[in-house]
C-alpha positions in Angstrom: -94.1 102.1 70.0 -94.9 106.1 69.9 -92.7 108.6 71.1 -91.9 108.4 75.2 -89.8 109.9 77.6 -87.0 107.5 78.1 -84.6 107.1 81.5 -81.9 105.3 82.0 -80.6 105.2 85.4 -76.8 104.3 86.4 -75.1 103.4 88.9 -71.2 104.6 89.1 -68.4 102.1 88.1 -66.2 100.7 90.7 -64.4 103.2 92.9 -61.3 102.7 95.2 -63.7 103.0 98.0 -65.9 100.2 96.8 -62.8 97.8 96.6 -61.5 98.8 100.1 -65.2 97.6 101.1 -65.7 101.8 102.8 -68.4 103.2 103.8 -68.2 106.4 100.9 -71.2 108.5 101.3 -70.2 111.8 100.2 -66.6 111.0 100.6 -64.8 111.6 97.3 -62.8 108.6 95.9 -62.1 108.1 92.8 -62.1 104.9 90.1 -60.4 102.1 90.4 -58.5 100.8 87.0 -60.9 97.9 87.3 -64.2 100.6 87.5 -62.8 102.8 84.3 -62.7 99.4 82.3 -66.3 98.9 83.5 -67.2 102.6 82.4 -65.9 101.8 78.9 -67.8 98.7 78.5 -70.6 100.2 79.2 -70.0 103.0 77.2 -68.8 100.8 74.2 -72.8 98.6 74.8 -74.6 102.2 74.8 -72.8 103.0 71.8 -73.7 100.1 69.9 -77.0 100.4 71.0 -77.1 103.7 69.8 -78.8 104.7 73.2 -77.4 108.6 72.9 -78.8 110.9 75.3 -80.3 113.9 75.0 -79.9 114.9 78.4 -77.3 114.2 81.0 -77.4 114.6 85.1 -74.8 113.5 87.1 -74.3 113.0 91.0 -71.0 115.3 91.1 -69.0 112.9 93.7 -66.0 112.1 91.8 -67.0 108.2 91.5 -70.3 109.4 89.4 -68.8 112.3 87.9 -66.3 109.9 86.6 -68.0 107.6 85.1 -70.1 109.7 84.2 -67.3 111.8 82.1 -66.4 108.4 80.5 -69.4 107.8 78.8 -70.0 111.4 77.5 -66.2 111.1 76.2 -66.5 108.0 74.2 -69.9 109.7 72.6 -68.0 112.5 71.8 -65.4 111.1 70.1 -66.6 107.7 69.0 -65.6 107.1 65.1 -67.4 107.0 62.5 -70.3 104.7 61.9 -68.8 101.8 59.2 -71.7 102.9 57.4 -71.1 106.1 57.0 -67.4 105.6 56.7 -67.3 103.8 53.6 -68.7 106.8 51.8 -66.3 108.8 52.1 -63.9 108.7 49.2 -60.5 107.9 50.1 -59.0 111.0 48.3 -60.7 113.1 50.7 -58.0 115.2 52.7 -60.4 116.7 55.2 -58.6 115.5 59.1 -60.7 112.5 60.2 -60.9 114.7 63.6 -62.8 117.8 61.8 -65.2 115.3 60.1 -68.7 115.7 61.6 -69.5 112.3 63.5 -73.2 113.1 63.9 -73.4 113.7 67.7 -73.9 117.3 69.3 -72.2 118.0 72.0 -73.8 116.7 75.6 -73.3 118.9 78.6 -74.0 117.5 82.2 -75.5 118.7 84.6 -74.6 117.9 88.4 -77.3 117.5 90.8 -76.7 117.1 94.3 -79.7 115.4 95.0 -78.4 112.5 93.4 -75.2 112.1 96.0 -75.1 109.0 97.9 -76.5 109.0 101.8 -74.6 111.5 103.8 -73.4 108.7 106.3 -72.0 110.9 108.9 -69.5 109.4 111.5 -69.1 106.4 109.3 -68.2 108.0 106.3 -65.0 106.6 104.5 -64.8 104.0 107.0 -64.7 100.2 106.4 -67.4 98.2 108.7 -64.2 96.8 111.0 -63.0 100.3 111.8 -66.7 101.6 112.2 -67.0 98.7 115.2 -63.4 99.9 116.5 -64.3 103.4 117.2 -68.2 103.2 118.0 -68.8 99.8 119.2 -71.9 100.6 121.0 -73.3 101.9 117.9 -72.5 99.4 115.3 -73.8 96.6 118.3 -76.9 98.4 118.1 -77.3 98.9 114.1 -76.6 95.0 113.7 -79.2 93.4 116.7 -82.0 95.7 115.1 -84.1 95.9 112.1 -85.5 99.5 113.3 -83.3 102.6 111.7 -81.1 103.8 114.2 -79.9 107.2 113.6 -76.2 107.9 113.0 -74.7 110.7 114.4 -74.4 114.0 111.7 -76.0 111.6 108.8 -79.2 112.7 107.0 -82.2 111.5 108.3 -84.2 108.8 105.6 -86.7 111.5 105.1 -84.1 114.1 104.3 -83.1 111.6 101.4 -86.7 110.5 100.2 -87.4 114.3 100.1 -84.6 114.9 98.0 -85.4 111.7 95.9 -88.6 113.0 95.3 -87.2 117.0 94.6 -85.2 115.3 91.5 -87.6 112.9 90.5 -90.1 115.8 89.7 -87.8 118.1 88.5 -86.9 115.6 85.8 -90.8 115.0 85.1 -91.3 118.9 84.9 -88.7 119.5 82.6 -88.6 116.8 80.2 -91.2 115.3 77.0 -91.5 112.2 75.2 -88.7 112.5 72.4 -85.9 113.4 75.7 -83.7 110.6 76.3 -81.9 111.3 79.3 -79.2 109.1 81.5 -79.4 109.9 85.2 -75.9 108.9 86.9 -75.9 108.1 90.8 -75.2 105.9 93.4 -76.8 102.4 94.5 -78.4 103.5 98.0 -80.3 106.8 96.4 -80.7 104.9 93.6 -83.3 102.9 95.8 -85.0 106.2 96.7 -84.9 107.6 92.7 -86.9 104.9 91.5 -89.6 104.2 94.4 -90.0 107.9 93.8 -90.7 107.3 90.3 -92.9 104.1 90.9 -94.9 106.4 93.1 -94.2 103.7 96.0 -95.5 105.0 99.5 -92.4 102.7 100.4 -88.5 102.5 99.6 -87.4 99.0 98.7 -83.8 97.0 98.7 -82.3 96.8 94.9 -79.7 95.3 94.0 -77.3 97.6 92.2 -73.9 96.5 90.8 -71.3 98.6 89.2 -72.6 100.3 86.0 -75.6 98.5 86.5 -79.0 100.0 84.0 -82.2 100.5 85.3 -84.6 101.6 82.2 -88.3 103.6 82.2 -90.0 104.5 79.7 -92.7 106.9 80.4 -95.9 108.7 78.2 -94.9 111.9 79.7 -98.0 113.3 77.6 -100.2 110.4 80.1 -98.5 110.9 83.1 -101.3 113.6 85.2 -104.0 111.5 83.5 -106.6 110.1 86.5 -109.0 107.4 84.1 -107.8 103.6 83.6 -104.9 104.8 81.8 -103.1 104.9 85.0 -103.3 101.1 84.5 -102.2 100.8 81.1 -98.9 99.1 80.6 -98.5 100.1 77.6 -97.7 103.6 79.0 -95.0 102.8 81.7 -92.6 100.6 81.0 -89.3 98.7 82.9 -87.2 97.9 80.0 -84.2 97.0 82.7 -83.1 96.4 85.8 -80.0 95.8 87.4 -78.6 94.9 84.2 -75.0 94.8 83.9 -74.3 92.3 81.2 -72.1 94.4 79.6 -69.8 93.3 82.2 -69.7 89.4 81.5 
């Protein structure tokens, strides 16, 4: 295979918000015990896989940010390979922690465009409390398929447009070669790859916890108009909604 631009998409481990059942939007809650040992077995599968990014973005909501912090972390200060470990002599007397392990440093960078749907009045709110305090509302949103606004959230073309702002931000700025993880959240998730898919439509995915969703694109390709654009040898899904790591 020649040399492509590779994303990996994320979704967050499993916060305290997603085990109270909330609604979290941009609300800030934080890991469960249960999501950080989902974080690390994912991080521990990337590892092996040797599937080390070259670039980094991040949702900054504490759940992403998180998990996101986890896998840089255990990148940064993974051992040794056994390889390369059992050439060094065992007289050496340099500190294992000032040997080089191979891996530069990663920086993240936070993009709010990758927060979860600014749910207004519902947000940090379970379903049962949501139908205690606005009945009327929640009546409506479950006898109709049509989107219903909800009061101070963003509209669904405020999210697709910011979708879009990060999907070609990421297309301007990286080449094949970059291998970049993009950390986020399973509703804008949705958004993020219809975007990419150049779908005139947002579709349901199914997202779970720490769940991969894998492109590989010929950045070099991408603007070309001929029957390249059908060539599926250029753009690849490698993953989706794959969380085996987990099982």
């Amino acid at each position: 295979m020649h040399s492509v631009l590779k994303l990996l998409f994320i979704r967050h481990a499993q916060s305290t918000g997603n085990l109270e059942k909330r609604m979290q939007g941009h609300g800030e809650f934080e890991l469960s015990e249960q999501g950080r040992q989902q974080a690390e077995k994912l991080a521990s599968r990337l590892l092996a896989e040797a599937w080390v990014p070259s670039h980094v973005y991040s949702s900054p909501l504490k759940r992403a940010a998180e998990t996101t912090q986890i896998l840089v972390d255990y990148f940064q200060t993974a051992p040794l390979p056994a390889a390369v470990s059992d050439l060094i002599d065992a007289t050496v007397t340099t500190p294992m922690e000032d040997l080089e392990t191979g891996t530069p440093p990663i920086a993240i960078a936070y993009a709010d465009e990758l927060k979860e749907f600014q749910n207004g009045i519902f947000q940090g709110l379970t379903w049962a409390e949501a139908m205690s305090q606005y009945p009327e509302l929640c009546q409506a949103l479950e006898s109709s398929p049509d989107w219903i606004p909800i009061p101070q959230a963003e509209t669904l073309e405020a999210a697709r447009s910011r979708a879009h702002q990060f999907i070609q931000r990421l297309l301007q700025h990286h080449r094949n070669g970059d291998q970049v993880w993009i950390v986020s959240h399973s509703w804008i998730m949705q958004h993020l790859i219809a975007e990419l898919l150049e779908c005139d439509r947002s579709w349901r995915l199914r997202a779970s916890n720490t769940a991969l969703f894998e492109f590989w694109v010929d950045r070099d390709r991408w603007e070309r108009t001929d029957q390249n654009r059908f060539n599926t040898d250029l753009w690849q899904v490698r993953r989706f909604n794959d969380c085996q790591h987990l099982h």
